[in-house]
N, C-alpha and C positions, 0 to 999 in steps of 0.2 A: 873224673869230674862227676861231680854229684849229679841226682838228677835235679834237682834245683837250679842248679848252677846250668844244665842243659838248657831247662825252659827257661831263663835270662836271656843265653844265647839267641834261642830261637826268637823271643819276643822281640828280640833287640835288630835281627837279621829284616822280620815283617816288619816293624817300625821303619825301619830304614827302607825296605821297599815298598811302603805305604805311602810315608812323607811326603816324598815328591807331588806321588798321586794329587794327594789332601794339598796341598801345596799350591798345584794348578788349579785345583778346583775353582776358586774364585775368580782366578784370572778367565777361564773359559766363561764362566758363567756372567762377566761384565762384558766379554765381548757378543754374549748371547743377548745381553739387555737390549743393545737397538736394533736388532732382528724381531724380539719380540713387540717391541716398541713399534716397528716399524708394520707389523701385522696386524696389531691393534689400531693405528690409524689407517691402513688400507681397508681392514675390517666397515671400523666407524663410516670412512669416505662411502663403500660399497651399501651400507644397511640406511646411509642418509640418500644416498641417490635413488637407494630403489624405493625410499618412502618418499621421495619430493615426485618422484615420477607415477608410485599409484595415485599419491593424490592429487595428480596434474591429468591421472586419469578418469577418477574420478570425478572429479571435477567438470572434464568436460564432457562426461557420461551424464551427470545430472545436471550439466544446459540441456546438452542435444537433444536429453529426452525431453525434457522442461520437468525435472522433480524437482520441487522446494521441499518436501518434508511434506507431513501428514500430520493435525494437530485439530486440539477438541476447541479452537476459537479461533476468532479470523484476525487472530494477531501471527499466524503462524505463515499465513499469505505473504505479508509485509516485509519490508528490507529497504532502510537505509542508504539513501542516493544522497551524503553529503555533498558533492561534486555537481549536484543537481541543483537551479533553481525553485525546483517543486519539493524538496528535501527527502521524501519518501515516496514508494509505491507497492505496486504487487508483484511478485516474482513472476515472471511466466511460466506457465504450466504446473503452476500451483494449484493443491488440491488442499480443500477444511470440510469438514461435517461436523456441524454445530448444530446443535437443537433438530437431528434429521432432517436440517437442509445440506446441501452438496455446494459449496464454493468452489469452482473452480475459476480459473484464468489460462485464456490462451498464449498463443506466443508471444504477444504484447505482452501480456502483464495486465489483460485486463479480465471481467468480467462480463462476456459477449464471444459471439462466435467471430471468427478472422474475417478482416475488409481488406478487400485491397485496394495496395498506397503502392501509383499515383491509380484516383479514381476514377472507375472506369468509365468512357465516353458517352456521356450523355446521360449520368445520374443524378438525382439530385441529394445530397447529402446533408444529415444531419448531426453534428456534435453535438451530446448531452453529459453535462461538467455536472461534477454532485459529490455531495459526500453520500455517509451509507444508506439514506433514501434511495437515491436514485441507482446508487450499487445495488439493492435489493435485500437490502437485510431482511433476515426474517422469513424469504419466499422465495420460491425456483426461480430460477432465471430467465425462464420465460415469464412468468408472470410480472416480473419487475417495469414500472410504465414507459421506461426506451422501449422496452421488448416489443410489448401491448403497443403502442403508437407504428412501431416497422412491422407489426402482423397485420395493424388495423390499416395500413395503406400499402401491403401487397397487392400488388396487378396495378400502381399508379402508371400512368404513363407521363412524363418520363419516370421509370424508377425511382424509389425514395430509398435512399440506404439510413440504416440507423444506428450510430454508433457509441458503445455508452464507455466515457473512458471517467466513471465516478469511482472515487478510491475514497472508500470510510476513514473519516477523521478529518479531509478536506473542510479548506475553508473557502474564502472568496480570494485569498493571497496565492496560494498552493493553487488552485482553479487556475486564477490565470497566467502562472508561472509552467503550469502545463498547459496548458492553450496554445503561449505563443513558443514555448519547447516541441511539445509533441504534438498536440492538436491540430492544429495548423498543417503539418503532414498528410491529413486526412481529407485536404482539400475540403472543406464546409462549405454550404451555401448559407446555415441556418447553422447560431448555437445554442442552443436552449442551457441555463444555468440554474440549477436545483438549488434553492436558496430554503436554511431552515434555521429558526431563531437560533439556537446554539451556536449559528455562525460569530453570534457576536459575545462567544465566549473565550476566556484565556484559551487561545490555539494549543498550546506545550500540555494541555489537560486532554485533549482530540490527538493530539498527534504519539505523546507517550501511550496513550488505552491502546493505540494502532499498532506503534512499533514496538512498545514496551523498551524503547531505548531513547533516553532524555534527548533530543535533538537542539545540536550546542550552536551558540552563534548566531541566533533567529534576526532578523531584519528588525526593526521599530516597524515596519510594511505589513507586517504580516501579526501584527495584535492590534483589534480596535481599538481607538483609544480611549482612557488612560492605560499607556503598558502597563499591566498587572504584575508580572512574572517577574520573577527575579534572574539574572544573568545565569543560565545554564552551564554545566561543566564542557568546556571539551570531553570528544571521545578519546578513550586509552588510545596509542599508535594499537595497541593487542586486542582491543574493542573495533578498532577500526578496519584491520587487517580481519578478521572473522568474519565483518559483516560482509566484507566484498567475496571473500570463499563462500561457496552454496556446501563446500562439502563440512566445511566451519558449522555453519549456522543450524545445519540440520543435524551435524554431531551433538551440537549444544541442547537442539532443543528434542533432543529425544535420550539424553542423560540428565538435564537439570532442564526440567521440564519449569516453566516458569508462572507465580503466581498472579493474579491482576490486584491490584489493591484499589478495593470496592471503594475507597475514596477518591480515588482515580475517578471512577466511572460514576460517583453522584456527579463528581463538579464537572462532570461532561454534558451532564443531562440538566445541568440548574436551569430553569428559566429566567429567563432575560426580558419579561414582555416590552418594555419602555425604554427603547433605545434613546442615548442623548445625541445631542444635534452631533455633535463631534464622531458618534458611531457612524453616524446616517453620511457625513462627511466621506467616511473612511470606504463606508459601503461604497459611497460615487466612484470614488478616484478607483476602488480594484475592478468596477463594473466596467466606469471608462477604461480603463486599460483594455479587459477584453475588447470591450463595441472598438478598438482603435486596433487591438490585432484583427480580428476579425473580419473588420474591414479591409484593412490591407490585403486580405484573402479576397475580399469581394462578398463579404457575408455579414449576414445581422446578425446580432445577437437580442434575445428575450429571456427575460427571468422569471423563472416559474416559482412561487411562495407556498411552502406545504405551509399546511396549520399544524397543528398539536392537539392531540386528545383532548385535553379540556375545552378548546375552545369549542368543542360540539354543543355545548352550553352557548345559546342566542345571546344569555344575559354576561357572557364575556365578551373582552372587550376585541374590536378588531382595527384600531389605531396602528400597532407596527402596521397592518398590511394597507390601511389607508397611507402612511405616508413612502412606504416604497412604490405604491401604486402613483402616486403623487411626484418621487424621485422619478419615476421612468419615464413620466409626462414631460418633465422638466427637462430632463441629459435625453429624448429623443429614443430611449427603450422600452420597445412592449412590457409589461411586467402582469403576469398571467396570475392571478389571485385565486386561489382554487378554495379558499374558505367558505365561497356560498355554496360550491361544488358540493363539498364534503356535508354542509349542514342540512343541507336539501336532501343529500342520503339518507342522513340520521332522520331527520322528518316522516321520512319514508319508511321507517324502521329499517332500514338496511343496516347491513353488522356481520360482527363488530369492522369496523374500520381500520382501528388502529391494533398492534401486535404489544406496544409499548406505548409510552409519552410521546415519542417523536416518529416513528416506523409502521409504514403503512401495512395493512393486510391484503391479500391477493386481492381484493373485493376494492379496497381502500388503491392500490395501483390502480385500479379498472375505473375508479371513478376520477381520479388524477387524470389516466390516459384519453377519457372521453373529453372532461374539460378541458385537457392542451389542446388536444385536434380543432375540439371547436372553435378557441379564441385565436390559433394560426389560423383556422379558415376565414374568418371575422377579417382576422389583421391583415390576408392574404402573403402570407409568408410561407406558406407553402405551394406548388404546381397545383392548381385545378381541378378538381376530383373529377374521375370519367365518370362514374356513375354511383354504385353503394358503394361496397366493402367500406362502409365509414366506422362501422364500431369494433372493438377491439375483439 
Protein backbone atom coordinates (compact mmCIF):
# COMPACT_ATOMS: atom_id res chain seq x y z
CA UNK A 1 0.00 0.00 0.00
CA UNK A 2 1.34 3.27 -0.79
CA UNK A 3 2.09 5.77 1.59
CA UNK A 4 -0.75 7.87 0.38
CA UNK A 5 -3.01 5.29 0.45
CA UNK A 6 -1.71 4.70 4.32
CA UNK A 7 -2.51 8.40 5.31
CA UNK A 8 -6.32 7.89 3.62
CA UNK A 9 -6.50 4.96 6.05
CA UNK A 10 -5.47 6.74 8.87
CA UNK A 11 -7.45 9.95 8.34
CA UNK A 12 -10.50 7.86 7.58
CA UNK A 13 -9.82 5.57 11.02
CA UNK A 14 -9.63 9.40 13.28
CA UNK A 15 -12.55 10.70 11.24
CA UNK A 16 -14.49 7.86 12.30
CA UNK A 17 -13.36 8.29 15.80
CA UNK A 18 -13.84 11.94 15.86
CA UNK A 19 -17.42 11.96 14.48
CA UNK A 20 -19.21 10.54 17.12
CA UNK A 21 -17.23 13.02 19.51
CA UNK A 22 -18.18 16.14 16.95
CA UNK A 23 -21.60 14.55 16.95
CA UNK A 24 -22.52 14.93 20.69
CA UNK A 25 -21.04 17.95 20.97
CA UNK A 26 -24.30 19.82 20.28
CA UNK A 27 -26.30 17.56 21.93
CA UNK A 28 -24.30 18.08 25.32
CA UNK A 29 -23.93 21.57 24.88
CA UNK A 30 -28.16 22.14 24.53
CA UNK A 31 -28.40 20.18 27.61
CA UNK A 32 -25.87 22.60 29.23
CA UNK A 33 -28.13 25.73 28.05
CA UNK A 34 -30.52 25.61 31.10
CA UNK A 35 -27.73 25.09 33.57
CA UNK A 36 -26.22 28.01 32.36
CA UNK A 37 -29.59 29.72 31.97
CA UNK A 38 -30.45 28.78 35.15
CA UNK A 39 -27.08 30.40 36.90
CA UNK A 40 -27.61 33.54 35.16
CA UNK A 41 -31.03 34.05 36.76
CA UNK A 42 -29.86 32.82 40.17
CA UNK A 43 -26.93 35.14 39.54
CA UNK A 44 -29.34 38.05 38.52
CA UNK A 45 -31.92 37.00 41.70
CA UNK A 46 -28.60 37.14 44.08
CA UNK A 47 -27.03 40.67 42.72
CA UNK A 48 -30.80 42.12 42.78
CA UNK A 49 -31.39 41.11 46.35
CA UNK A 50 -28.15 42.19 47.64
CA UNK A 51 -28.86 45.86 45.87
CA UNK A 52 -32.56 46.10 47.12
CA UNK A 53 -31.11 45.36 50.53
CA UNK A 54 -28.12 47.87 50.66
CA UNK A 55 -30.22 50.26 49.64
CA UNK A 56 -32.92 49.26 52.20
CA UNK A 57 -29.84 50.02 54.07
CA UNK A 58 -29.13 52.75 53.32
CA UNK A 59 -31.82 54.18 53.40
CA UNK A 60 -32.48 53.54 56.79
CA UNK A 61 -28.89 54.65 57.73
CA UNK A 62 -29.73 58.13 56.33
CA UNK A 63 -33.19 58.43 58.30
CA UNK A 64 -31.57 57.34 61.53
CA UNK A 65 -28.95 59.47 61.12
CA UNK A 66 -31.35 62.44 59.75
CA UNK A 67 -28.79 62.87 56.35
CA UNK A 68 -30.65 64.61 53.38
CA UNK A 69 -27.76 65.56 51.31
CA UNK A 70 -25.55 68.64 51.70
CA UNK A 71 -26.18 71.47 48.86
CA UNK A 72 -25.07 75.16 48.08
CA UNK A 73 -29.09 76.31 48.51
CA UNK A 74 -31.94 75.70 50.62
CA UNK A 75 -33.65 73.77 47.83
CA UNK A 76 -31.58 70.86 48.97
CA UNK A 77 -33.57 70.86 52.59
CA UNK A 78 -36.93 70.21 50.80
CA UNK A 79 -38.89 67.14 49.74
CA UNK A 80 -42.16 66.52 48.44
CA UNK A 81 -45.01 65.21 50.68
CA UNK A 82 -47.59 64.58 47.94
CA UNK A 83 -49.65 62.38 50.33
CA UNK A 84 -49.50 65.57 52.47
CA UNK A 85 -52.10 68.35 52.79
CA UNK A 86 -49.29 70.92 53.25
CA UNK A 87 -47.57 69.28 49.94
CA UNK A 88 -43.97 69.95 50.75
CA UNK A 89 -41.50 70.31 53.74
CA UNK A 90 -37.79 69.92 55.20
CA UNK A 91 -36.15 66.64 55.44
CA UNK A 92 -35.04 66.02 59.05
CA UNK A 93 -31.72 66.34 59.75
CA UNK A 94 -31.06 68.13 56.99
CA UNK A 95 -28.11 70.21 56.42
CA UNK A 96 -27.47 73.65 53.53
CA UNK A 97 -24.65 76.31 53.71
CA UNK A 98 -25.78 79.01 51.51
CA UNK A 99 -24.15 82.45 51.55
CA UNK A 100 -22.06 81.09 54.89
CA UNK A 101 -25.08 80.71 56.70
CA UNK A 102 -25.70 76.97 58.25
CA UNK A 103 -29.36 75.49 57.51
CA UNK A 104 -30.05 72.87 59.44
CA UNK A 105 -33.35 71.05 60.58
CA UNK A 106 -33.81 68.70 63.41
CA UNK A 107 -35.84 65.59 63.68
CA UNK A 108 -38.88 67.26 62.73
CA UNK A 109 -37.91 68.74 59.69
CA UNK A 110 -37.73 71.88 61.01
CA UNK A 111 -35.55 74.82 61.67
CA UNK A 112 -35.32 75.19 65.61
CA UNK A 113 -33.88 73.06 68.22
CA UNK A 114 -36.38 69.69 69.30
CA UNK A 115 -39.79 70.44 71.62
CA UNK A 116 -41.35 68.00 73.16
CA UNK A 117 -44.72 66.65 72.06
CA UNK A 118 -47.11 66.07 74.34
CA UNK A 119 -45.92 69.58 76.07
CA UNK A 120 -44.59 69.69 78.97
CA UNK A 121 -46.87 70.46 82.19
CA UNK A 122 -47.27 73.71 82.80
CA UNK A 123 -45.64 75.64 79.73
CA UNK A 124 -46.96 77.97 77.83
CA UNK A 125 -46.35 77.57 74.17
CA UNK A 126 -45.92 79.22 71.21
CA UNK A 127 -46.51 78.17 67.25
CA UNK A 128 -44.86 80.51 64.76
CA UNK A 129 -46.18 79.63 60.97
CA UNK A 130 -44.03 81.59 58.10
CA UNK A 131 -42.44 81.31 55.17
CA UNK A 132 -38.63 82.14 54.72
CA UNK A 133 -38.91 85.28 56.96
CA UNK A 134 -39.62 83.65 59.85
CA UNK A 135 -37.48 80.48 58.79
CA UNK A 136 -34.53 82.87 58.98
CA UNK A 137 -33.17 83.23 55.71
CA UNK A 138 -30.21 85.13 55.40
CA UNK A 139 -29.05 84.73 59.42
CA UNK A 140 -28.26 82.04 62.09
CA UNK A 141 -30.79 80.66 63.63
CA UNK A 142 -30.60 82.05 66.62
CA UNK A 143 -30.82 85.27 65.42
CA UNK A 144 -34.16 84.47 63.42
CA UNK A 145 -37.26 86.52 65.48
CA UNK A 146 -39.06 83.02 67.01
CA UNK A 147 -35.57 82.52 68.20
CA UNK A 148 -34.98 86.36 69.55
CA UNK A 149 -38.72 86.36 71.16
CA UNK A 150 -38.03 82.33 73.34
CA UNK A 151 -34.37 84.04 74.40
CA UNK A 152 -36.20 87.32 75.13
CA UNK A 153 -38.68 85.49 77.56
CA UNK A 154 -36.41 82.89 79.15
CA UNK A 155 -36.83 82.69 83.03
CA UNK A 156 -40.87 83.36 82.33
CA UNK A 157 -42.71 81.79 84.78
CA UNK A 158 -44.83 79.81 83.58
CA UNK A 159 -42.16 78.85 80.90
CA UNK A 160 -42.69 80.09 77.29
CA UNK A 161 -41.57 77.58 74.84
CA UNK A 162 -41.11 78.81 71.20
CA UNK A 163 -41.50 76.95 68.32
CA UNK A 164 -40.77 77.82 64.78
CA UNK A 165 -42.32 75.23 62.20
CA UNK A 166 -41.73 78.23 59.07
CA UNK A 167 -40.74 76.39 55.74
CA UNK A 168 -39.62 78.94 52.94
CA UNK A 169 -42.04 79.10 50.10
CA UNK A 170 -45.10 78.79 52.49
CA UNK A 171 -48.15 80.48 51.90
CA UNK A 172 -51.32 81.14 54.10
CA UNK A 173 -52.86 77.77 52.33
CA UNK A 174 -49.58 75.41 53.20
CA UNK A 175 -49.55 77.37 56.78
CA UNK A 176 -52.56 76.25 57.66
CA UNK A 177 -52.65 72.88 56.09
CA UNK A 178 -49.77 72.40 58.49
CA UNK A 179 -51.18 73.90 61.47
CA UNK A 180 -54.03 71.64 61.70
CA UNK A 181 -51.71 68.42 60.32
CA UNK A 182 -48.72 69.11 62.44
CA UNK A 183 -48.92 71.99 64.36
CA UNK A 184 -51.61 71.43 66.52
CA UNK A 185 -49.33 68.40 67.83
CA UNK A 186 -47.49 70.86 69.65
CA UNK A 187 -50.18 71.72 71.83
CA UNK A 188 -50.22 75.87 71.29
CA UNK A 189 -51.62 78.35 73.57
CA UNK A 190 -50.57 81.30 70.99
CA UNK A 191 -49.91 81.20 67.01
CA UNK A 192 -48.41 83.79 65.75
CA UNK A 193 -48.56 83.77 61.49
CA UNK A 194 -45.67 85.44 59.46
CA UNK A 195 -47.58 87.12 56.74
CA UNK A 196 -45.41 88.76 53.74
CA UNK A 197 -46.74 90.45 50.64
CA UNK A 198 -45.62 87.69 48.18
CA UNK A 199 -48.11 85.70 49.95
CA UNK A 200 -50.43 86.90 47.51
CA UNK A 201 -48.41 85.61 44.68
CA UNK A 202 -48.83 82.52 42.23
CA UNK A 203 -48.02 79.93 45.12
CA UNK A 204 -46.34 77.05 42.22
CA UNK A 205 -43.68 80.14 41.65
CA UNK A 206 -42.75 79.76 45.93
CA UNK A 207 -43.24 76.24 46.08
CA UNK A 208 -41.12 75.05 42.72
CA UNK A 209 -37.86 77.92 43.82
CA UNK A 210 -38.35 75.44 47.18
CA UNK A 211 -38.71 72.08 45.91
CA UNK A 212 -37.49 72.55 42.42
CA UNK A 213 -40.19 69.90 41.46
CA UNK A 214 -43.56 71.25 39.80
CA UNK A 215 -46.16 70.28 42.51
CA UNK A 216 -49.09 68.59 40.45
CA UNK A 217 -52.80 68.74 41.45
CA UNK A 218 -52.87 72.21 43.62
CA UNK A 219 -56.42 72.92 45.34
CA UNK A 220 -58.16 76.24 43.71
CA UNK A 221 -57.46 76.87 48.00
CA UNK A 222 -54.30 77.43 47.79
CA UNK A 223 -53.98 80.42 44.89
CA UNK A 224 -55.39 83.80 45.74
CA UNK A 225 -57.64 84.81 43.50
CA UNK A 226 -57.79 84.96 40.21
CA UNK A 227 -56.09 81.25 39.63
CA UNK A 228 -53.13 82.46 37.77
CA UNK A 229 -51.35 79.10 37.03
CA UNK A 230 -52.01 76.82 34.65
CA UNK A 231 -52.86 73.07 35.47
CA UNK A 232 -49.52 71.48 36.57
CA UNK A 233 -48.23 68.10 35.26
CA UNK A 234 -48.49 65.04 37.50
CA UNK A 235 -45.34 63.50 38.97
CA UNK A 236 -43.65 60.46 36.88
CA UNK A 237 -44.62 57.15 39.04
CA UNK A 238 -40.07 57.28 38.73
CA UNK A 239 -40.38 61.20 39.87
CA UNK A 240 -42.48 59.92 42.52
CA UNK A 241 -40.78 56.77 43.65
CA UNK A 242 -37.21 59.02 44.10
CA UNK A 243 -38.78 61.64 45.89
CA UNK A 244 -39.94 59.18 48.76
CA UNK A 245 -36.23 57.45 48.75
CA UNK A 246 -33.73 59.87 50.70
CA UNK A 247 -31.21 57.49 49.27
CA UNK A 248 -32.81 58.54 45.55
CA UNK A 249 -32.89 62.18 46.20
CA UNK A 250 -29.42 62.53 47.54
CA UNK A 251 -28.02 60.19 44.62
CA UNK A 252 -29.64 62.69 42.34
CA UNK A 253 -28.74 65.59 43.71
CA UNK A 254 -25.11 65.15 44.02
CA UNK A 255 -24.71 63.67 40.30
CA UNK A 256 -27.10 66.07 38.47
CA UNK A 257 -26.70 68.86 40.60
CA UNK A 258 -29.76 71.18 39.65
CA UNK A 259 -30.11 74.61 38.28
CA UNK A 260 -32.73 77.47 39.58
CA UNK A 261 -34.17 79.47 36.78
CA UNK A 262 -33.65 83.16 37.83
CA UNK A 263 -37.19 83.51 36.32
CA UNK A 264 -38.31 81.32 38.96
CA UNK A 265 -37.15 83.49 41.60
CA UNK A 266 -38.03 87.18 40.09
CA UNK A 267 -41.73 86.02 39.99
CA UNK A 268 -41.34 84.97 43.54
CA UNK A 269 -40.08 88.24 44.64
CA UNK A 270 -42.65 90.58 42.26
CA UNK A 271 -44.44 92.99 44.34
CA UNK A 272 -47.96 92.84 44.87
CA UNK A 273 -48.60 96.13 46.87
CA UNK A 274 -52.65 96.43 46.17
CA UNK A 275 -54.36 93.50 46.86
CA UNK A 276 -58.03 93.18 45.39
CA UNK A 277 -60.94 92.66 47.53
CA UNK A 278 -61.10 89.01 46.35
CA UNK A 279 -57.26 88.60 47.65
CA UNK A 280 -58.17 90.01 51.11
CA UNK A 281 -61.30 87.57 50.87
CA UNK A 282 -58.99 84.61 50.27
CA UNK A 283 -56.64 85.95 53.09
CA UNK A 284 -59.95 85.70 55.67
CA UNK A 285 -61.06 82.31 54.99
CA UNK A 286 -57.04 80.54 55.24
CA UNK A 287 -56.70 82.91 58.51
CA UNK A 288 -60.09 81.75 59.61
CA UNK A 289 -59.20 78.29 59.21
CA UNK A 290 -56.34 78.57 61.39
CA UNK A 291 -58.16 81.13 64.34
CA UNK A 292 -60.73 77.84 63.99
CA UNK A 293 -58.02 75.07 64.28
CA UNK A 294 -56.34 76.66 66.79
CA UNK A 295 -59.08 77.25 68.83
CA UNK A 296 -60.16 73.76 68.93
CA UNK A 297 -56.54 73.43 70.66
CA UNK A 298 -57.60 76.15 73.02
CA UNK A 299 -55.36 78.82 71.32
CA UNK A 300 -55.30 82.22 69.53
CA UNK A 301 -53.84 83.06 66.75
CA UNK A 302 -52.21 86.74 65.62
CA UNK A 303 -50.80 87.71 62.47
CA UNK A 304 -47.55 89.41 62.39
CA UNK A 305 -47.17 91.77 58.63
CA UNK A 306 -43.36 92.14 57.73
CA UNK A 307 -42.83 95.21 55.41
CA UNK A 308 -40.35 95.20 52.56
CA UNK A 309 -37.47 97.28 51.81
CA UNK A 310 -38.88 99.95 50.00
CA UNK A 311 -41.28 100.71 52.12
CA UNK A 312 -38.61 102.41 54.53
CA UNK A 313 -39.55 105.28 52.34
CA UNK A 314 -42.43 107.30 54.67
CA UNK A 315 -43.57 108.55 51.27
CA UNK A 316 -44.75 104.88 50.37
CA UNK A 317 -47.59 103.65 50.82
CA UNK A 318 -48.89 101.62 53.75
CA UNK A 319 -52.61 100.49 52.69
CA UNK A 320 -52.10 96.58 52.41
CA UNK A 321 -51.05 96.91 56.07
CA UNK A 322 -53.99 99.21 56.94
CA UNK A 323 -56.43 96.83 55.60
CA UNK A 324 -55.23 93.55 57.06
CA UNK A 325 -55.02 95.55 60.27
CA UNK A 326 -58.54 96.50 59.57
CA UNK A 327 -59.20 92.46 58.39
CA UNK A 328 -58.26 91.35 62.06
CA UNK A 329 -60.51 93.99 63.76
CA UNK A 330 -63.24 92.73 61.75
CA UNK A 331 -62.69 88.27 61.98
CA UNK A 332 -61.54 89.03 65.88
CA UNK A 333 -57.36 88.68 65.05
CA UNK A 334 -54.79 90.52 66.63
CA UNK A 335 -52.77 91.59 63.48
CA UNK A 336 -49.15 93.02 64.61
CA UNK A 337 -48.13 95.58 61.95
CA UNK A 338 -44.47 95.94 62.47
CA UNK A 339 -44.12 98.79 59.47
CA UNK A 340 -43.81 101.71 62.14
CA UNK A 341 -41.33 99.30 63.91
CA UNK A 342 -39.13 99.01 61.15
CA UNK A 343 -39.40 102.85 59.92
CA UNK A 344 -38.68 104.21 63.44
CA UNK A 345 -35.37 102.22 63.01
CA UNK A 346 -34.55 103.51 59.81
CA UNK A 347 -35.30 107.20 61.38
CA UNK A 348 -32.81 106.29 63.80
CA UNK A 349 -30.19 105.47 61.26
CA UNK A 350 -30.26 101.78 62.28
CA UNK A 351 -29.03 99.43 59.41
CA UNK A 352 -29.30 97.99 57.16
CA UNK A 353 -32.51 96.14 57.97
CA UNK A 354 -33.23 94.32 55.25
CA UNK A 355 -30.60 91.40 53.47
CA UNK A 356 -32.85 91.56 50.38
CA UNK A 357 -36.50 92.95 49.10
CA UNK A 358 -38.27 90.83 51.39
CA UNK A 359 -35.58 89.17 54.27
CA UNK A 360 -34.88 90.77 57.39
CA UNK A 361 -31.19 91.26 58.70
CA UNK A 362 -30.03 90.08 62.22
CA UNK A 363 -30.61 93.75 63.41
CA UNK A 364 -33.97 93.87 61.22
CA UNK A 365 -35.24 90.22 63.28
CA UNK A 366 -34.35 92.13 66.63
CA UNK A 367 -36.58 94.93 65.71
CA UNK A 368 -39.42 92.46 64.58
CA UNK A 369 -38.72 90.53 67.95
CA UNK A 370 -39.07 93.80 70.12
CA UNK A 371 -42.32 94.95 68.41
CA UNK A 372 -44.12 91.18 68.72
CA UNK A 373 -43.38 91.05 72.37
CA UNK A 374 -44.61 94.44 72.86
CA UNK A 375 -48.06 94.28 70.96
CA UNK A 376 -48.54 90.53 72.79
CA UNK A 377 -47.91 92.27 75.89
CA UNK A 378 -50.39 95.21 74.90
CA UNK A 379 -52.92 92.46 73.70
CA UNK A 380 -52.13 90.37 76.73
CA UNK A 381 -51.60 87.23 74.85
CA UNK A 382 -48.87 86.14 76.43
CA UNK A 383 -48.34 85.01 80.67
CA UNK A 384 -47.23 88.18 82.77
CA UNK A 385 -43.81 89.26 82.65
CA UNK A 386 -42.13 88.63 86.22
CA UNK A 387 -39.89 91.28 85.92
CA UNK A 388 -37.10 92.43 82.85
CA UNK A 389 -35.56 89.93 80.52
CA UNK A 390 -37.94 91.84 78.05
CA UNK A 391 -35.50 92.50 75.26
CA UNK A 392 -34.13 90.05 73.04
Amino acid sequence: MSGFAKRQNVAAVFDKVKRPAYRMAPVDGMAARPRVFARVVFGSLLVGAGLAVGVGIAEIALRAFGVGGRATDLRGLHEVHPERPWLYGMRPGAEVVAGGVRYGTNAEGFRDRPHARPKPRGTFRVVVLGDSIAFGYGVPVERAFPQLIEQALAGSSPPIDVVNLAVSGYNPYTEAALLADVGLSYEPDLVLVEFCINDLNDPTLHFDASTFTALANLPDEAFPPPRRAAPRPALSPADGLCERLRTCTVARDLLFPRALDGSVVAGTLAPHEEPSDGEIAWLRARYGEMAQAAASAGARVAIVVFPWATQMDPRTSGHLEERLVGLGRDAGWPVIDLLPAFRAATARGEGPLFVDLWHPTPLGHRVAADAVLSALRRARLLPPAPSTHERP
